[in-house]
C-alpha positions, 0 to 999 in steps of 0.5 A, a space after each residue: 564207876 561214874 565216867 567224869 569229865 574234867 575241863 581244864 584250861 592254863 590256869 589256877 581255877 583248872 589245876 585246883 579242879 584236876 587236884 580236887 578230882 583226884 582226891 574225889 577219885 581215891 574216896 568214890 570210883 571215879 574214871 577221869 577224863 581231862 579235857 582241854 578244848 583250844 580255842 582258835 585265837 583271833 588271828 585264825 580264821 573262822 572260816 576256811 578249809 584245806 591243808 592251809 587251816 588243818 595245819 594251823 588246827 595241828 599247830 593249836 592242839 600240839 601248843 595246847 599238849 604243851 601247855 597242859 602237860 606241866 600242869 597234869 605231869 605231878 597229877 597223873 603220877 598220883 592218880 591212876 584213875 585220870 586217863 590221858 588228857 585229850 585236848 580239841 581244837 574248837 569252840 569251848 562250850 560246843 566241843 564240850 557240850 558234843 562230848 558231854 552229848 556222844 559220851 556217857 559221862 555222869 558228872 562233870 568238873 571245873 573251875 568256877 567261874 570268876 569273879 563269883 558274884 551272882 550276876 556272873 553265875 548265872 551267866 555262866 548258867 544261862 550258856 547254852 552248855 549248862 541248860 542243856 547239861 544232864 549230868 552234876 557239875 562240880 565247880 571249884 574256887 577252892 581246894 579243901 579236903 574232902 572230910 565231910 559233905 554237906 547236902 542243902 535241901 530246902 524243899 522236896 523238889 531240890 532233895 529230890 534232884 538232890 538225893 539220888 545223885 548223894 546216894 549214887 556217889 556217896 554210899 560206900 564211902 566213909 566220909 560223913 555225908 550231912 542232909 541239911 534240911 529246915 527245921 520241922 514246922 508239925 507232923 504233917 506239913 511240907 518239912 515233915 515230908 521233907 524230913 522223912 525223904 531225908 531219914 530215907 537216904 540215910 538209912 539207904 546209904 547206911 546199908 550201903 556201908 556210908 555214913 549219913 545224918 540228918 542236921 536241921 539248918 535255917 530255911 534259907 540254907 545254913 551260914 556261909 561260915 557253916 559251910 567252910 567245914 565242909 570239903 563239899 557243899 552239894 545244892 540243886 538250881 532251877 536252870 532259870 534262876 535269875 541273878 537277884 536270886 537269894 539262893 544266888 547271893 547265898 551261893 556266891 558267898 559259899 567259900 567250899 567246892 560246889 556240887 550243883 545238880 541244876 533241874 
């Protein structure tokens, strides 16, 4: 069972991400946590301690409880494998990085973040919760179902961040799993290598009870108008990726749920 965390805030982004979840959780084995962090507003002090700030740490959980519940009520009653959602009173990327740490979660999901321009992704990459987050991550901007999955690998060091987490989550399932790989340049070359780590996981995956094919794409990575049939596009980042990246100006024209596995 992968241990999944959900982080979800009042807003269309979250609700998109606790749906999408779900609908992973009825095709793979997941365990879904749903967590909601509220974050002090600016009235409250930073500072402070006593029954004075308790209280107001009380009131915040209990308001975040009711702002969330509308959102989860029609999830939880068809999804049984979303546990009881825990909601924190904190700073965001702190609580979250705590539990990502203390808990032995696998994968971890959320909204992604808007606007989706390149600049902005790699803001959100360059936080310290991202840099330090061992785990795959799941961004949402749109909700698709999940009918195939698509894996961009443009060189063995992505596939190889890749290609274990695809056969982990991926190879008793019967949705179709594509490993999109560069088209070969010779025996013998980098590609070639590249091609036969792919061949690999496919037949691994298949003796598993999965369904998987190696599919030539451009070097550069297929067309974002390709990846709109797919229900999820799954690509490794360098952590240190900067904005002016082409990957980044690929990714951000992506109109699919992302799986990023960053290295």
């Amino acid at each position: 069972m992968i241990k999944t965390l959900v982080a979800i805030e009042v807003d269309l982004a979250s609700s998109m991400a606790i749906r999408y979840a779900c609908q992973l959780g009825n095709l793979i084995d997941l365990d879904l946590h749903p967590v909601y962090v509220k974050s002090p507003p600016p009235e409250v002090p930073v500072t402070g301690t006593g029954w004075v700030r308790r209280t107001w740490e009380r009131e915040l959980v209990a308001a975040g409880r009711e702002e969330i519940q509308e959102m989860l009520a029609s999830e939880m009653e068809s999804c049984p494998t979303m546990q009881e959602p825990k909601v924190i009173y904190g700073d965001r990327d702190y609580e979250l990085r705590k539990l990502m740490e203390q808990e032995p979660y696998s994968l971890y999901v959320e909204g992604a973040p808007y606007p989706f321009t390149p600049a902005n992704i790699q803001q959100r990459l360059h936080a310290k919760f991202y840099q330090r987050l061992a785990t795959p991550l799941i961004w949402l901007r749109v909700l698709k179902k999940i009918n195939q999955v698509l894996v961009v690998c443009r060189d063995q060091a992505g596939a190889r961040a890749l290609l274990p987490v695809i056969k982990k989550m991926w190879a008793g399932c019967g949705v179709p799993v594509h490993l999109g790989v560069p088209p070969q340049e010779g025996y013998g070359g980098p590609r070639d290598a590249l091609r036969r780590e792919a061949v690999s996981v496919v037949e691994e995956m298949a003796a598993a009870g999965g369904q998987a094919m190696v599919k030539e794409m451009a070097p550069e990575g297929p067309s974002p108008e390709v990846t709109k049939d797919y229900g999820l596009v799954a690509v490794s980042l360098e952590r240190a990726v900067k904005k002016d990246s082409p990957q980044l100006l690929w990714l951000s024209q992506v109109k699919s749920p992302l799986l990023l596995v960053l290295r």
